[in-house]
C-alpha positions as semicolon CSV with decimal commas, in nm:
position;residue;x (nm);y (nm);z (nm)
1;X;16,465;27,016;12,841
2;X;16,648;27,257;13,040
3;X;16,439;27,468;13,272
4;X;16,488;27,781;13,537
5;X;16,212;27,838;13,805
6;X;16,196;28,227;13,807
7;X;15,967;28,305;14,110
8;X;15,715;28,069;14,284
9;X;15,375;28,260;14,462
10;X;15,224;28,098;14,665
11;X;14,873;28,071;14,699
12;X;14,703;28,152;15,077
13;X;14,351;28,160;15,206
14;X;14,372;28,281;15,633
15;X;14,707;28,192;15,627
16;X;14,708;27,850;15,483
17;X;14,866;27,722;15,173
18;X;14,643;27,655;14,857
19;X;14,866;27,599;14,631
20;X;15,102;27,772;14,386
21;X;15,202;27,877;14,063
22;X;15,548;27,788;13,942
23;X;15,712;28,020;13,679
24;X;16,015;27,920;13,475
25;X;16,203;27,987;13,124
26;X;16,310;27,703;12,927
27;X;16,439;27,522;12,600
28;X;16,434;27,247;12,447
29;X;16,649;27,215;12,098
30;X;16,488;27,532;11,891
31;X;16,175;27,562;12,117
32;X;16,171;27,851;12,373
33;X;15,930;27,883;12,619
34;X;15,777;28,072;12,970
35;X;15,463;28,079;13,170
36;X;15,375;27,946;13,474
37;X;15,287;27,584;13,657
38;X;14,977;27,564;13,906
39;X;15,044;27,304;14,173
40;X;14,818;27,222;14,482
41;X;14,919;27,235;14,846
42;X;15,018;26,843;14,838
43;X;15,195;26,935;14,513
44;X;15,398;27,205;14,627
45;X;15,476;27,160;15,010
46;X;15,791;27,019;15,108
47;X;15,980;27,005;14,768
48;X;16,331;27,065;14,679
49;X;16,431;27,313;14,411
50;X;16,526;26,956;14,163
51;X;16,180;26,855;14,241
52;X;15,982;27,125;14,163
53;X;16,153;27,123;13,825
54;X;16,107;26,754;13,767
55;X;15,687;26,855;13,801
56;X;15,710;27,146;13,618
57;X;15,874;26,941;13,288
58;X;15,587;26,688;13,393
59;X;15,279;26,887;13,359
60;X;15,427;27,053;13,051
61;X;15,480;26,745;12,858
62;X;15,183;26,672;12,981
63;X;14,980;26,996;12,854
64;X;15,154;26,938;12,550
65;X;15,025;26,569;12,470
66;X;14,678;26,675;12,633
67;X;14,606;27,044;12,482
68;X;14,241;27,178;12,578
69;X;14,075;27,192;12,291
């Protein structure tokens, strides 16, 4: 699955990071697809560029194997 991280915004409350929401572009074979990640503080904070992409493909195979119903 290749994946692009188009902008990251972060989330603050006074100042302090909440969290964020990752959004990327990506493929895999015939399947296009965009939208955004949420990640926590913890999640987010301190992460490389490779890592944040490593989570992203994470929680979308995840969301993929677990839809809401």
């Amino acid at each position: 699955m290749d994946i692009a991280i188009t902008s990251i915004n972060l989330k603050l409350n006074d100042g302090e990071l909440t969290g964020a929401n990752i959004y990327f572009n990506g493929k895999a074979n015939t399947i296009n697809m965009s939208g955004y990640i949420p990640l926590t503080a913890t999640e987010y904070d301190g992460k490389t560029y490779d890592q944040l992409e490593s989570i992203v493909i994470e929680k979308i195979v995840e969301k993929i194997k677990n839809p809401v119903e």
